[in-house]
C-alpha positions as CSV (number, residue, x, y, z in Angstrom):
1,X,117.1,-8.0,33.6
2,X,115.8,-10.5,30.9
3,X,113.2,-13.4,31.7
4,X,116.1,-16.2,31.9
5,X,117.8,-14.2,34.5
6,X,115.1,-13.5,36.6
7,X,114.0,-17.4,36.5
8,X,117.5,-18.3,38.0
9,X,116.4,-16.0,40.7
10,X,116.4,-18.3,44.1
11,X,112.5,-17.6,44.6
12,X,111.5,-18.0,41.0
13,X,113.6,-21.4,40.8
14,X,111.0,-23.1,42.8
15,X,108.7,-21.7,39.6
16,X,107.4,-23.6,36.6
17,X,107.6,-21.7,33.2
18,X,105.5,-22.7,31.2
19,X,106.3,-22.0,27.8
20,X,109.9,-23.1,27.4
21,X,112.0,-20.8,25.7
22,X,109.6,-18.6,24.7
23,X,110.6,-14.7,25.6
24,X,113.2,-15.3,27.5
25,X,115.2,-12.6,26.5
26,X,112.4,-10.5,27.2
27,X,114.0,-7.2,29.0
28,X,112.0,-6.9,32.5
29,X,111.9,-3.1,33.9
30,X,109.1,-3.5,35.9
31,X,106.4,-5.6,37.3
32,X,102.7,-4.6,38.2
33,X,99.8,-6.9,39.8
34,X,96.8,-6.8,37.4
35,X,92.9,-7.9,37.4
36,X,91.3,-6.1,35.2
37,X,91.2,-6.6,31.3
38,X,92.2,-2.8,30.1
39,X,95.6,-3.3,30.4
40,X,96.5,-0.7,27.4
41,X,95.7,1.9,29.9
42,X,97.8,0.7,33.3
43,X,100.6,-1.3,31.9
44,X,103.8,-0.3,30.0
45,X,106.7,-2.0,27.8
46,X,109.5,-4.3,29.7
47,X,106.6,-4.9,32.3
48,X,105.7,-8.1,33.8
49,X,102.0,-8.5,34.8
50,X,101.1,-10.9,37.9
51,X,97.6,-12.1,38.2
52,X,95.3,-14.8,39.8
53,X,92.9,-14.5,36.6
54,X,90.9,-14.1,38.7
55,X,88.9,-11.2,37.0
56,X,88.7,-13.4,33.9
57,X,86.7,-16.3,34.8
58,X,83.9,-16.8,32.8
59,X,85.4,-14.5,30.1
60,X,84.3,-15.0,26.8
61,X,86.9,-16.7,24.4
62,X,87.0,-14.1,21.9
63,X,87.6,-11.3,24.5
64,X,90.7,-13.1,25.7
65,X,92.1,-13.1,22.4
66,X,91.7,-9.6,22.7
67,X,93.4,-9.4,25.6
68,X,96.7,-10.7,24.8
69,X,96.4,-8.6,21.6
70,X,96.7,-5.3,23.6
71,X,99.4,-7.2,26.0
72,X,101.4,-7.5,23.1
73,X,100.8,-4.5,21.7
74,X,102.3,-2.6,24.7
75,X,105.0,-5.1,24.8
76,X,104.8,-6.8,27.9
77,X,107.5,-8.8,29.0
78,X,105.3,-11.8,30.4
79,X,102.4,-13.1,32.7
80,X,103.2,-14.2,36.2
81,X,99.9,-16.5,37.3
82,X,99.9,-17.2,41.2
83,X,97.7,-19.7,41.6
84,X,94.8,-19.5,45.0
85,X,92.2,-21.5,46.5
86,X,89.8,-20.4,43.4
87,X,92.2,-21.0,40.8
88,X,93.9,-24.3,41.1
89,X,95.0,-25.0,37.7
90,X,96.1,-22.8,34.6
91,X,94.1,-23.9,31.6
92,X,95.3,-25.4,28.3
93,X,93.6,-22.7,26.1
94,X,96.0,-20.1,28.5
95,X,99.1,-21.5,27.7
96,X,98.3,-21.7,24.1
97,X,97.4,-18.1,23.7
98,X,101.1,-17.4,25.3
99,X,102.0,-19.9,22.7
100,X,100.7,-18.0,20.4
101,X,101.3,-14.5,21.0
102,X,105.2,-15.4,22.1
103,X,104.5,-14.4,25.5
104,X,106.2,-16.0,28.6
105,X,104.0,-17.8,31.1
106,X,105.2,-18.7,34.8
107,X,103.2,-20.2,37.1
108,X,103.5,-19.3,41.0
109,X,102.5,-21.4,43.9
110,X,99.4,-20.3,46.6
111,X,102.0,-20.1,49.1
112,X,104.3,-17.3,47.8
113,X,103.1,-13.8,48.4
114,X,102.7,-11.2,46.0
115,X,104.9,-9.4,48.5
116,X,108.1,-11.7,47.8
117,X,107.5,-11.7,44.1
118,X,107.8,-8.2,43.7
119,X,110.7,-7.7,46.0
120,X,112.5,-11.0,44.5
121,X,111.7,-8.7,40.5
122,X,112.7,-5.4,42.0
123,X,115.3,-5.8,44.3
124,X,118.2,-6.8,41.0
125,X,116.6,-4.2,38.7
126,X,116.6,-1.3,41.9
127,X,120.8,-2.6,42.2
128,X,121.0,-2.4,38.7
129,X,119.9,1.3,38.7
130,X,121.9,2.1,41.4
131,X,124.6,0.9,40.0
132,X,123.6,3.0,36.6
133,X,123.2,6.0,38.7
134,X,127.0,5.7,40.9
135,X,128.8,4.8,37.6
136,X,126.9,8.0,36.1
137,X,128.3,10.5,39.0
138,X,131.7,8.7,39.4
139,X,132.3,9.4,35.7
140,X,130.9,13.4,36.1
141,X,133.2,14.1,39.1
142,X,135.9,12.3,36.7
143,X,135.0,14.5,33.8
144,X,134.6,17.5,35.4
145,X,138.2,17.6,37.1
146,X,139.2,17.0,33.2
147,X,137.1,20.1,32.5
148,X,138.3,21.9,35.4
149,X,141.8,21.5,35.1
150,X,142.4,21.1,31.1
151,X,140.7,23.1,28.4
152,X,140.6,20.5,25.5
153,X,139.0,18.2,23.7
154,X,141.6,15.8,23.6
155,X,142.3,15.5,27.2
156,X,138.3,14.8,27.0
157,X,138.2,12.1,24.4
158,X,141.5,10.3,26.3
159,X,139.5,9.9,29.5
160,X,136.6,8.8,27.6
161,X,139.0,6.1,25.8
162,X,140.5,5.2,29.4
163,X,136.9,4.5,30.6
164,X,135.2,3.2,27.3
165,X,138.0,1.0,26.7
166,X,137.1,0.7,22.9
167,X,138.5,2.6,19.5
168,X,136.7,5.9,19.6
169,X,136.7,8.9,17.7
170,X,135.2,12.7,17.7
171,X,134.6,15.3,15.1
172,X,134.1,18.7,14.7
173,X,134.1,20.2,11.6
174,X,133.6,23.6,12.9
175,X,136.7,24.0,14.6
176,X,138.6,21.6,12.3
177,X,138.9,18.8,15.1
178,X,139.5,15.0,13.8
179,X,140.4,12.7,17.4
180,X,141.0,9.1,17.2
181,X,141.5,6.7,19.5
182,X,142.9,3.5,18.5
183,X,142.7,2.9,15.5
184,X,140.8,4.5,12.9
185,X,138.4,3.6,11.1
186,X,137.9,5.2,7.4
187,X,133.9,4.5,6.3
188,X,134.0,3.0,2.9
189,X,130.6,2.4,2.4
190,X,127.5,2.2,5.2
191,X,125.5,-1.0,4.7
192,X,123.1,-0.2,7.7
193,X,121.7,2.4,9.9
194,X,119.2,1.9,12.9
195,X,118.5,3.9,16.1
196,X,119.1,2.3,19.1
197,X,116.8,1.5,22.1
198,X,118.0,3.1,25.5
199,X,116.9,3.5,29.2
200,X,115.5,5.6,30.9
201,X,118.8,7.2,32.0
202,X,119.6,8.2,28.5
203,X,118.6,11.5,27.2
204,X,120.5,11.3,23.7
205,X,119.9,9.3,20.8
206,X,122.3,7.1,19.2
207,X,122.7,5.2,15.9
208,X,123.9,1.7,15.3
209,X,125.8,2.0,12.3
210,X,127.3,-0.8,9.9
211,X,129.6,-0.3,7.5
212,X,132.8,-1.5,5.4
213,X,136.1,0.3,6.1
214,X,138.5,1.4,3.0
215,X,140.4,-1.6,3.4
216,X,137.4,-4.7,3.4
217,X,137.0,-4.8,7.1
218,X,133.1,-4.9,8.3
219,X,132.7,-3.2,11.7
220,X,129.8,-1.7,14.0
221,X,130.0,1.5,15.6
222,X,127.6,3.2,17.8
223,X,127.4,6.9,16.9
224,X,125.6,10.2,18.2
225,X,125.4,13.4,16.9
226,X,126.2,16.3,19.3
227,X,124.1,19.4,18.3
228,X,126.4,22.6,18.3
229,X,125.7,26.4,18.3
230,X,127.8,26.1,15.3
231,X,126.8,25.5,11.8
232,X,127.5,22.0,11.5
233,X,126.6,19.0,14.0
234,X,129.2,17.1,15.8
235,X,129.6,13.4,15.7
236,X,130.9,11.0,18.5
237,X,131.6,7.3,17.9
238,X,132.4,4.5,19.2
239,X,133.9,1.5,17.5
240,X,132.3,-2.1,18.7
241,X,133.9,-4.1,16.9
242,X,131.2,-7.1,17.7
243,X,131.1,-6.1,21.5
244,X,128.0,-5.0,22.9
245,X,128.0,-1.7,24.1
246,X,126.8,-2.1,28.1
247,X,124.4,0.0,29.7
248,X,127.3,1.1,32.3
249,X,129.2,1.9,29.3
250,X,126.1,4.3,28.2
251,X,126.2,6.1,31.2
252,X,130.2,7.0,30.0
253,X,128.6,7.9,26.6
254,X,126.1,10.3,28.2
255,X,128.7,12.0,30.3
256,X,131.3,12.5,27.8
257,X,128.3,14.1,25.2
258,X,127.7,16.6,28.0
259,X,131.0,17.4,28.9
260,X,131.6,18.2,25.0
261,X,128.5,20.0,24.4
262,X,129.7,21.9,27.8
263,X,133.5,22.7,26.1
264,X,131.8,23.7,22.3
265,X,128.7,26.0,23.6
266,X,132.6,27.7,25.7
267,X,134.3,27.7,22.4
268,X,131.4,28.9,20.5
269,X,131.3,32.1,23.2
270,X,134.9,32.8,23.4
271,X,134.9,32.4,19.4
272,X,131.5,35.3,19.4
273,X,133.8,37.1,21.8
274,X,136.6,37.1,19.7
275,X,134.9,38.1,16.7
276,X,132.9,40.9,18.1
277,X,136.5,42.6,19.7
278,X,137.8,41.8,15.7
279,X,135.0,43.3,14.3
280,X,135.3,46.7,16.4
281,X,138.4,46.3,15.5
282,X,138.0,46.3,11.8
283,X,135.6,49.0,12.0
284,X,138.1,51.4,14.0
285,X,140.6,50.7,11.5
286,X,138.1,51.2,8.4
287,X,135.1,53.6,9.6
288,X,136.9,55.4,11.9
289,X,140.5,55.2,10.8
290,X,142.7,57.3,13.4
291,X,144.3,60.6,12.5
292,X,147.2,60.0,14.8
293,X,149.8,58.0,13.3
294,X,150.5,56.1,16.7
295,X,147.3,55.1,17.6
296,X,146.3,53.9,14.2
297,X,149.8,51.9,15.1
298,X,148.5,50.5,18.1
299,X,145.1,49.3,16.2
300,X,147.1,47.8,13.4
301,X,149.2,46.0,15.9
302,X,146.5,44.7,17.7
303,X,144.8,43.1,14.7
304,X,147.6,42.0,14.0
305,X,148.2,43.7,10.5
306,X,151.1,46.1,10.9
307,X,153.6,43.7,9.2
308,X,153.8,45.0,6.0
309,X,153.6,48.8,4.3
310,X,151.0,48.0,2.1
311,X,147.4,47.1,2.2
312,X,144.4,46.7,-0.1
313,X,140.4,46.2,0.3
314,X,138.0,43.6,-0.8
315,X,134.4,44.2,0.1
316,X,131.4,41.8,-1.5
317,X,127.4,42.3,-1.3
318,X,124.8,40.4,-1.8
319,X,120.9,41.8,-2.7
320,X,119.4,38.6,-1.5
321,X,118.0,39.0,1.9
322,X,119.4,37.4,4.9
323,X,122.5,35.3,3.3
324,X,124.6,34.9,6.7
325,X,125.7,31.2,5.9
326,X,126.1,32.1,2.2
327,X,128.3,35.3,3.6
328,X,130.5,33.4,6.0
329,X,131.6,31.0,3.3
330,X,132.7,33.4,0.7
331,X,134.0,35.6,3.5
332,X,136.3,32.1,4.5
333,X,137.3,31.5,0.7
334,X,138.5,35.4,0.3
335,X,140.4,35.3,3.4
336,X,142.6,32.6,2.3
337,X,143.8,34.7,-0.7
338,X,146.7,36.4,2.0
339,X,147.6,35.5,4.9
340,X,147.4,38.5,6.9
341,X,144.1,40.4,7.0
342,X,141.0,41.6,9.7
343,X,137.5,41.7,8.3
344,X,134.3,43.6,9.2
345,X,131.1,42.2,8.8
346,X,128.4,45.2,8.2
347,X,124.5,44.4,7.7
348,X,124.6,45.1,4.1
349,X,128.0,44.6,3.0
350,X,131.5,42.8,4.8
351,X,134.9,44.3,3.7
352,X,138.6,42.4,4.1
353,X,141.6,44.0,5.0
354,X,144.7,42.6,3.5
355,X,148.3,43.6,4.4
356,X,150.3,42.9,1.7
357,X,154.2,43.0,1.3
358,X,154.7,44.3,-1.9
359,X,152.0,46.5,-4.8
360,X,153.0,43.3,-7.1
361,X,151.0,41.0,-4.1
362,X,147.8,42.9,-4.7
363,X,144.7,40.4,-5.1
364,X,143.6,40.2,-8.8
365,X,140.2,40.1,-10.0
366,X,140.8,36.8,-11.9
367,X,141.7,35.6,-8.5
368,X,138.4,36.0,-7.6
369,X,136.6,34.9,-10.6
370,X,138.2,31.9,-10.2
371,X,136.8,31.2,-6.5
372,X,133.3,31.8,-7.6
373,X,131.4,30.2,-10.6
374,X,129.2,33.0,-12.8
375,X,126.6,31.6,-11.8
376,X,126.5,31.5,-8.4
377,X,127.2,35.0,-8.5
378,X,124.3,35.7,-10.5
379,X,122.2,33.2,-8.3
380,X,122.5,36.0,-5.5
381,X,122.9,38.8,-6.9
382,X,126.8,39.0,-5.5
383,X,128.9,42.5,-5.9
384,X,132.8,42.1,-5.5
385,X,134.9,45.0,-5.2
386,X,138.2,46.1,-4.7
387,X,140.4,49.2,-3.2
388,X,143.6,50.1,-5.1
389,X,146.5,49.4,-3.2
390,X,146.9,51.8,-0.3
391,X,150.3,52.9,2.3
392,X,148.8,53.4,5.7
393,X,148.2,56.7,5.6
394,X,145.4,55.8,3.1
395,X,144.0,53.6,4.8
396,X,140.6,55.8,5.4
397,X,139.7,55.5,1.6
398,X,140.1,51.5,1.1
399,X,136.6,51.6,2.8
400,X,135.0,54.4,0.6
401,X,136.6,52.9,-2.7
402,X,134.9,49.6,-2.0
403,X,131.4,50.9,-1.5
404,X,131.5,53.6,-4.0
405,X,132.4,50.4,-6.8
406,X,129.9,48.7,-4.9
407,X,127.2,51.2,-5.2
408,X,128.0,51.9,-9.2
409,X,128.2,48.2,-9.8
410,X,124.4,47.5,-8.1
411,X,123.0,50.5,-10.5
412,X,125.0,50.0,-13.6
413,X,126.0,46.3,-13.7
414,X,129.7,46.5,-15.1
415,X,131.0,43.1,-14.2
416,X,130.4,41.0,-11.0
417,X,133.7,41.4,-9.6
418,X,135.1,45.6,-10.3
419,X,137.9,47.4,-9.1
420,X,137.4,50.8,-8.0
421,X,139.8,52.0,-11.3
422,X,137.1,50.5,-13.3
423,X,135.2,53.5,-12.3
424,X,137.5,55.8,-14.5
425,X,135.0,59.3,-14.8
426,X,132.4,58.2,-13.3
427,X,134.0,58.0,-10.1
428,X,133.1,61.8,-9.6
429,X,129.7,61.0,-9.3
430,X,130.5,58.3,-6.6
431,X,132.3,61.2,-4.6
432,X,130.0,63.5,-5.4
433,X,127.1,61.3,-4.3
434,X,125.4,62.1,-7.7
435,X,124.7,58.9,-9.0
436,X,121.5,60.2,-9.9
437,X,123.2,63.3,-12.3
438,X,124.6,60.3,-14.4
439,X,120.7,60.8,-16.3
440,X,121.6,64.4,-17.0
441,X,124.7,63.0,-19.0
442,X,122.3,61.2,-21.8
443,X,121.3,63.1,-24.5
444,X,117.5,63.6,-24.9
445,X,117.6,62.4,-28.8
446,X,119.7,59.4,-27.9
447,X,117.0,58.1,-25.0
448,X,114.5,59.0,-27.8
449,X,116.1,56.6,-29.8
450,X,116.8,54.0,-27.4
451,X,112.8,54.0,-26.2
452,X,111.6,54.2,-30.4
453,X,114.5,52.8,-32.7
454,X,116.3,49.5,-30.6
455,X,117.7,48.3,-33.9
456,X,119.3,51.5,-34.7
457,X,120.1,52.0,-31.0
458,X,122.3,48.6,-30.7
459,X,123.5,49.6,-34.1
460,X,125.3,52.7,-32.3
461,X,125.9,50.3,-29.1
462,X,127.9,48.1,-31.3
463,X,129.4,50.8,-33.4
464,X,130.9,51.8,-29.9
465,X,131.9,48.6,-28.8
466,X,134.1,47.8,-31.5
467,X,136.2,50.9,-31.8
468,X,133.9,52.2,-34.6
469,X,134.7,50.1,-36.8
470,X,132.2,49.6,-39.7
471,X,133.3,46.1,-40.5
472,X,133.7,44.9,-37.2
473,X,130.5,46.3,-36.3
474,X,128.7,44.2,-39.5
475,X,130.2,41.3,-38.6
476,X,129.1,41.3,-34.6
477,X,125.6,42.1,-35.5
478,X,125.4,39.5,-38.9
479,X,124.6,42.4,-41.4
480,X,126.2,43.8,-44.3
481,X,128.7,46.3,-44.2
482,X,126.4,48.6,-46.5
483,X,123.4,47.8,-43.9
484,X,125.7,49.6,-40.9
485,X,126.8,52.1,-43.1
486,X,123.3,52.8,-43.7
487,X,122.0,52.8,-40.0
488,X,125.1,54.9,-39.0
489,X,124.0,57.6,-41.5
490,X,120.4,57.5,-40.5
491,X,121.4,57.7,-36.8
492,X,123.7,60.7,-37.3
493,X,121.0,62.4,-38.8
494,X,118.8,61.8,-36.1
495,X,120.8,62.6,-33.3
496,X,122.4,65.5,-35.2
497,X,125.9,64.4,-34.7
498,X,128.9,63.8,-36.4
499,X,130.7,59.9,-35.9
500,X,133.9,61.1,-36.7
501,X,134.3,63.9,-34.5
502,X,135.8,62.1,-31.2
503,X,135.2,64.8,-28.8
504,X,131.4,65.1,-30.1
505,X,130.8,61.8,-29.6
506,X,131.9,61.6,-25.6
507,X,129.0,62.5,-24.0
508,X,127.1,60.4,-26.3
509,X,129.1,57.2,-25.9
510,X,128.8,57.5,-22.1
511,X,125.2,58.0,-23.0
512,X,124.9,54.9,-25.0
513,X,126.8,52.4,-22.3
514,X,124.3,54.1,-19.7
515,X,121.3,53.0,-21.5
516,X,122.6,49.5,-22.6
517,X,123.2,48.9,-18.8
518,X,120.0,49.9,-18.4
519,X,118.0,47.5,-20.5
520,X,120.3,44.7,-19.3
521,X,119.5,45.4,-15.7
522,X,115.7,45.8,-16.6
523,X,116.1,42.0,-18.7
């Protein structure tokens, strides 16, 4: 109730105010009777004081000016002076301090009781809240025989249009929802944003927001965000198109935010649900791959996978601690290479299963590369790698393929994205679990010279690199051809070896790329 309403009041009619239209759309929520000058610590804001000054005759000037400071301050609505047998008349300096600090000042004859004042203020604003409060349960008992009878948002956000009466709309980027209602509204460009001031019914909080629409058109909407247990937040609005959103209409707005948050913290459990009986799923398939043909069958069928003959596995890793919102993304952008595939989610590692109609529909690694920038693979440490392409009954090594690639790529750093045939040899050492042997493999003169000569040694790393060829080799490392010839010699005769001999040189090629990978991981 503002101060214009409540002077049309049949009591307050018979009332002088004082200080014309000063405050009259002052909000009134309250009203308190008042003789004491510490009003900071008994009033509140929307409040309207009565008094009979009584307390403040004889007050000093200065400590009246203090006074209406603090009434401001708090934000009281206005002063209500009833006048008695001691105070007879309201004083000029009074009703210039209401003057002055824009506060609204009505006087009230002897003969009107406190009693009837504060009746007369409370009995609208007590009608008012009931009214609040029935148009809050009609809409739940509406709302919830929505939510009882139909699952769904949109059978939601049409009762809330039926009610609201005004363009509305709802999204949820987590589950891919867009509603509108009416028409929509495309945001061009916001030109202001400012929270709104709500009862004490309200337990949300809502933005007034101003902006242009794609095609010129200024509009207002009133917007709240709905917190999810998803990873993004949800956003209702409604479209005011120069109404003023009531506070009946408020009530709507808080029932339909709690009937949404209800239906998305049931989504988000049936969706946890679903993944968990996926993931087991997954693993079964994977971990504990079936040795009888028709229950592996039955598994395959239920995940929906047993479409096709052929299927292949791509697993990714990250060393960067906890990376579940990194994991989930890259884990959505993989499983839109095919369309059919389950996926299992371990602590340290997640693994896709695609079924796949053809060995021609494998998944490339330049498919992947071009998903994921270098260096935002580098940025966290990411490992991708991938199975050859497998008939059911190999199903149990798509797993160990992806891991073992994994494992070899984290200690020797071939590429970011490796195939388990990148492997080639040292595979056995993957099966064996003898990673560790791999040092045995490196000759103790060539880790001599890698630790004492690092010219020489890249000299040799080149040599390798470019299929021993001298001039190649000069032209990569911006010497002279006479310069590698002479380095080449010098190595032989260090390591004892012969450059020529191919079969010689095996152990200490695969010794050489060892230690590169070495110093690269260690730079």
């Amino acid at each position: 109730m503002k101060i214009k309403e409540l002077m049309a009041l049949e009591l307050f009619q018979s009332c002088k105010l004082l200080t014309k239209e000063i405050g009259l759309d002052n909000e009134v929520d309250s009203a308190m009777v008042l003789e004491a000058l510490d009003i900071e610590n008994w009033s509140q804001k929307n409040q309207l004081i009565l008094t009979s000054f009584y307390a403040f005759n004889d007050l000093p000037e200065s400590e009246f000016a203090t006074f209406f400071e603090k009434m401001k301050k708090v934000g009281v609505s206005g002063l209500v002076v009833k006048m008695d047998r001691l105070i007879t008349m309201i004083p000029d300096w009074l009703i210039d301090y209401c003057f002055i600090y824009e506060i609204p000042l009505i006087k009230v004859e002897q003969e009107i009781s406190y009693e009837k004042i504060i009746l007369t203020i409370y009995e609208p604003l007590l009608n008012h809240r009931g009214h609040l409060l029935r148009t809050y349960y009609d809409v739940r008992q509406r709302f919830t025989k929505v939510g009882r009878n139909v699952h769904s948002f949109e059978n939601i956000m049409e009762t809330f249009y039926q009610l609201i009466q005004l363009p509305c709309s709802l999204d949820i980027p987590s589950l891919n929802i867009h509603l509108h209602y009416d028409s929509p509204f495309e945001i061009a460009n916001i030109l202001e944003r400012s929270y709104v001031q709500t009862n004490e019914f309200t337990k949300n909080i809502y933005q007034r927001i101003t902006f242009n629409t794609s095609s010129g058109q200024q509009m207002t909407a009133l917007a709240s965000e709905i917190v999810t247990p998803f990873d993004q937040l949800s956003t209702l609005m409604v479209y005011q198109q120069g109404e003023i959103i009531t506070e009946s209409q408020m009530m709507i707005l808080e029932n339909v935010i709690d009937i949404i948050y209800e239906r998305l913290q049931t989504e988000y459990l049936i969706k946890k649900d679903r993944y968990t009986r996926l993931n087991n799923l997954a693993d079964a398939i994977l971990q504990n791959t079936p040795t009888s043909p028709d229950e592996l069958n039955s598994l395959l069928d239920d995940a929906k996978i047993n479409h096709h003959r052929y299927y292949q596995g791509i697993a990714f890793s990250s060393k960067n601690g906890d990376t579940q919102a990194l994991d989930r993304n890259i884990l959505k952008q993989l499983c839109a290479l095919r369309p059919k595939r389950i996926f299992f989610e371990h602590y340290n590692y997640t693994i896709i299963l695609f079924n796949l109609e053809t060995p021609e529909k494998e998944i490339q690694k330049k498919e992947i590369q071009k998903l994921f920038d270098t260096s935002f693979i580098k940025a966290h440490e990411l490992t991708f790698s991938m199975s050859l392409v497998k008939e059911k009954k190999g199903l149990k090594e798509i797993l160990l393929e992806c891991l073992d690639a994994i494992r070899f790529n984290q200690v020797l750093q071939i590429d970011p994205v490796v195939s388990i045939s990148d492997l080639g040899i040292f595979r056995y050492f993957m099966q064996e679990e003898q990673l560790d042997q791999l040092e045995r493999l490196i000759p103790k003169q060539l880790k001599k010279l890698w630790e004492q000569s690092p010219d020489l040694f890249d000299t040799l790393y080149t040599f390798f690199q470019s299929g021993r060829n001298y001039k190649r080799t000069a032209e990569i490392l911006f010497l002279h051809s006479k310069t590698i010839r002479y380095r080449l010699n010098k190595i032989e005769g260090l390591l004892k070896i012969d450059l020529t001999n191919p079969l010689q040189l095996v152990n200490y090629e695969i010794g050489t790329y060892l230690l590169h990978q070495r110093s690269e991981n260690n730079d």
